[in-house]
C-alpha positions in Angstrom: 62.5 -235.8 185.4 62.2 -234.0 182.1 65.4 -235.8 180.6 63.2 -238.9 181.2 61.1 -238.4 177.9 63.9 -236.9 175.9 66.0 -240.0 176.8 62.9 -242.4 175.8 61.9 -240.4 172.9 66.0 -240.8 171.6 65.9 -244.8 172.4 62.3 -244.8 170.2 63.9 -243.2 167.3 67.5 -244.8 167.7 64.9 -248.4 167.3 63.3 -247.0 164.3 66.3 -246.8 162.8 67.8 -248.2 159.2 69.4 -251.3 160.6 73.4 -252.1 159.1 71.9 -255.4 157.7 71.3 -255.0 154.2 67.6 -256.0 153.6 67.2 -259.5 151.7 66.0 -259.2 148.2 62.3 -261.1 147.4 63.7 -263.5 145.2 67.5 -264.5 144.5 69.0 -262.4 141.8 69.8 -265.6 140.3 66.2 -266.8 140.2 64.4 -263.6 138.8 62.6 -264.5 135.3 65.3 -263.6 132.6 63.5 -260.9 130.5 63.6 -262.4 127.0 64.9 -260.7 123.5 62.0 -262.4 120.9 63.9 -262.2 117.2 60.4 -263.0 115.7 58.4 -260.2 114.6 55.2 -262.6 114.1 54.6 -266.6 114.7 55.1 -268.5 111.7 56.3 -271.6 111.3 59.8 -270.5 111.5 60.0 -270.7 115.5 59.5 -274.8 114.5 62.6 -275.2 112.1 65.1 -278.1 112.7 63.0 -279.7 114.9 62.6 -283.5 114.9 59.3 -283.6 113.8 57.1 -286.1 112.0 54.4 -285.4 109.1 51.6 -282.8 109.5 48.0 -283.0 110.1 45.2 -280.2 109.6 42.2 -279.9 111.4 40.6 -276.9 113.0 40.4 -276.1 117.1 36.7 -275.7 119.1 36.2 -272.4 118.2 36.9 -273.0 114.2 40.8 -271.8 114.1 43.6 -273.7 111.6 45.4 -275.9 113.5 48.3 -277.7 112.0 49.9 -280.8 114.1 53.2 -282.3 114.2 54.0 -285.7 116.3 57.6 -285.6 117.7 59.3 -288.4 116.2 60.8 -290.9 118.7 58.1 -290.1 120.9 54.2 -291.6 121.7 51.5 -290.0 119.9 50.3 -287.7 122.9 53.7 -286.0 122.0 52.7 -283.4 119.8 53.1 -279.6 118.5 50.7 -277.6 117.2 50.5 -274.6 115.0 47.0 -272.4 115.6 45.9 -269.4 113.6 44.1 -268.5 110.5 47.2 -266.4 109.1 50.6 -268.7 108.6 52.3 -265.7 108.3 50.8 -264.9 111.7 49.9 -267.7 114.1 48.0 -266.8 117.4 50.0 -269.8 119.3 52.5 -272.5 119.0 51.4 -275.3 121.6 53.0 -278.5 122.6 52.8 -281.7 124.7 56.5 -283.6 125.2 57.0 -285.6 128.2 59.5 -288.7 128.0 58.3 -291.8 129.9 60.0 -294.9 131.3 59.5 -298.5 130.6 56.1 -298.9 132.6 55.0 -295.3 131.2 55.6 -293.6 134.4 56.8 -289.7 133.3 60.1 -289.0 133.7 60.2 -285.1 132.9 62.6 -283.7 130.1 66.6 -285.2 131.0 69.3 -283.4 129.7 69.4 -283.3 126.4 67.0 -285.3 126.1 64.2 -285.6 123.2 62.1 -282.9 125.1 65.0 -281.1 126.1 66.7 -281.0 122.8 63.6 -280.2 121.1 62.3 -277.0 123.4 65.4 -275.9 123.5 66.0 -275.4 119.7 62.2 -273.7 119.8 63.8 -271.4 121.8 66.7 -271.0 120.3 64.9 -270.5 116.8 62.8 -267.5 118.6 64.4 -265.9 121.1 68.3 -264.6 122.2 69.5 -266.2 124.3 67.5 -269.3 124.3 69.5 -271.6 126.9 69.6 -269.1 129.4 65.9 -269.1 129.0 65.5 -272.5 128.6 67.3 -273.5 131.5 65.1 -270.9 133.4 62.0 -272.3 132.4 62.9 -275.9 132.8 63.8 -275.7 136.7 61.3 -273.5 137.7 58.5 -275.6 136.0 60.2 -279.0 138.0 61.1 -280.6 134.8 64.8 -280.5 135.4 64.8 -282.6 137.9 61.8 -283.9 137.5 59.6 -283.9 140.9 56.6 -286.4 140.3 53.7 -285.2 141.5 55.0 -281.7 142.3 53.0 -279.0 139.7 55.1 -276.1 138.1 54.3 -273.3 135.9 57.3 -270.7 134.5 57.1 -267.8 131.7 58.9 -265.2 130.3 57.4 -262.2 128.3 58.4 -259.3 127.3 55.3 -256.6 125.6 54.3 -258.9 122.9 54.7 -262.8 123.4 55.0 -264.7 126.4 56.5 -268.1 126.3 55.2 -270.5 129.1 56.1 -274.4 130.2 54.7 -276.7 133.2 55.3 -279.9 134.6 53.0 -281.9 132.6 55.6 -280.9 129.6 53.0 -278.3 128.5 54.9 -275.4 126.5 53.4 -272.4 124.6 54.9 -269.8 122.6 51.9 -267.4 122.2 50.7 -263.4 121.8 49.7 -261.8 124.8 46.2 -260.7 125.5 45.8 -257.2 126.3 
């Protein structure tokens, strides 16, 4: 009778055991949010150079901040990007609106290389290393590329300073982090 318990006390722990199958990671190596290099030191109007880009426009934001607006040319005038900050040599954010549209206006997300494509990726490009690693990143996880109608996404990348975000509505900023 007493090699009852020892025997059920050795299945018990023999249960508890590691098991051979190596555990599954949370998320797919290949889907883990790249961890970007910024080259900028501040936001100026550097991260928007080369960009197809019409004429600017000043004004000033809700809460009394510069703002400095560019339409993207080939585009419809909701297709914008916007400069904000009281110090050009040190801008709080770099905001814009692209999203490509069919014949009866109906969103079509950003196509390979297209105008919204091309254009986020050379922001990226003009800021951080790496920038179609990133940009690739960004644009599948926030359902641009391909573009799910109807289906919401939201991706980012930071690293201690800036975070850069995008979502489906074609909503991108390049901005400081809050601490």
């Amino acid at each position: 009778m007493k090699a009852f318990p020892i025997l059920l006390s050795a299945l018990l722990l023999a249960a508890c055991g590691k098991s051979e199958a190596p555990a599954e990671p949370a998320q797919n190596a290949a889907e883990a949010a790249p961890k970007p290099a910024f080259k900028v030191k501040y936001i100026d109007n550097n991260a928007i150079a080369g960009l197809d880009l019409g004429q600017s426009s000043e004004g000033k934001t809700n809460d009394g901040k510069k703002q400095i607006s560019y339409l993207i040319n080939g585009l419809s005038e909701q297709n914008v990007i916007q400069l904000i900050g009281n110090h050009p040599n040190d801008l709080e954010v770099i905001s814009g609106k692209c999203m490509e549209t069919g014949d009866k206006g109906e969103p079509l997300g950003w196509t390979e290389n297209g105008k919204c494509h091309a254009l986020f990726a050379k922001l990226v490009g003009n800021i951080a290393e790496d920038g179609g690693k990133l940009t690739s990143y960004l644009l599948s996880h926030a359902a641009l590329q391909p573009y799910q109608a109807g289906k919401s996404g939201y991706a980012a990348v930071q690293n201690g300073r800036y975070i850069l975000e995008l979502d489906s509505e074609g909503m991108f900023y390049f901005r400081r982090r809050h601490y």
